[in-house]
C-alpha positions in Angstrom: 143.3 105.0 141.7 144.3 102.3 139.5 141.9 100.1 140.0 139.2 102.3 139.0 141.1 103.3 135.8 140.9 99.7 135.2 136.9 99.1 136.2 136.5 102.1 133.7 138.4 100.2 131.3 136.3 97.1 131.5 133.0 99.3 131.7 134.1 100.6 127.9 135.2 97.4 126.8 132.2 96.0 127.7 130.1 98.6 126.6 131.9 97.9 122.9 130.7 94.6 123.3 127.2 95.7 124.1 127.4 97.9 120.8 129.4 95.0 118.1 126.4 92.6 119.5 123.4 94.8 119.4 122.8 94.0 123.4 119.4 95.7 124.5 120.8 98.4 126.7 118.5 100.9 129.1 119.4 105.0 129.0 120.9 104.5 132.3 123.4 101.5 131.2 121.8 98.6 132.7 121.5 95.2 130.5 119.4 92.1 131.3 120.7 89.4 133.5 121.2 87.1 130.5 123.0 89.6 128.9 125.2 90.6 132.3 126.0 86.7 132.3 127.1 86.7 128.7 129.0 89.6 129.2 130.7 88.0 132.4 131.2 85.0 131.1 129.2 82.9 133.3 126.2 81.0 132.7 122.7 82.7 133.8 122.1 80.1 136.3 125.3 81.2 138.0 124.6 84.5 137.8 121.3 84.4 139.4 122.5 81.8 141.7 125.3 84.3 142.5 122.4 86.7 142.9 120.8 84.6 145.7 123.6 83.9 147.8 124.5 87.6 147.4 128.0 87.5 146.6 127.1 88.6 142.5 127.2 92.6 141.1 124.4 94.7 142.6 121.3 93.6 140.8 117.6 95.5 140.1 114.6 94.8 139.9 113.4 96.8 136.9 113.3 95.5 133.6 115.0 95.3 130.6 114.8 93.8 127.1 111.8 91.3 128.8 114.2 90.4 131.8 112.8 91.5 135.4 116.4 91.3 136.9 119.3 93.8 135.1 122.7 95.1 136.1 124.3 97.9 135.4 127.9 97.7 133.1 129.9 100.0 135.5 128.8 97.4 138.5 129.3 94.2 136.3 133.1 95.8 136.0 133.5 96.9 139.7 132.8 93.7 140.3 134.7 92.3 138.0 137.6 94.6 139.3 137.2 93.7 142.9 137.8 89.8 142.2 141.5 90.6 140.5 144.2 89.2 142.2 
């Protein structure tokens, strides 16, 4: 239970952070990779290599903001949420 209070936290924090920065953002809260890397920190290289070897957040193939590849915020935090130690 507490962990997903905390991956709901992260999902609104990030979701302020989508909003303060003006972040392209589709209706069903997915963002473009760049963006997703921004957001996690990482470079996009790494993310997309993440991606590939399949250990990144769940990824999909629909566009947004000009990027073919997009992730969701709730699944950028559940994934951020699952890596706490």
């Amino acid at each position: 239970m507490a962990s997903e209070q905390r991956t709901r936290e992260i999902a609104q924090a990030m979701r302020d952070a989508i909003r303060a920065n003006r972040v392209a953002v589709s209706c069903d809260e997915r963002v473009s990779e760049a963006d997703a890397a921004q957001l996690l920190g990482l470079h996009p290289g790494t993310l997309k290599n993440l991606r590939h070897q399949g250990t990144g957040p769940p990824a999909y193939r629909i566009p947004v903001a000009g990027s073919r590849i997009s992730y969701r915020v709730h699944d950028l935090a559940a994934w951020i949420e699952a890596r706490r130690h």
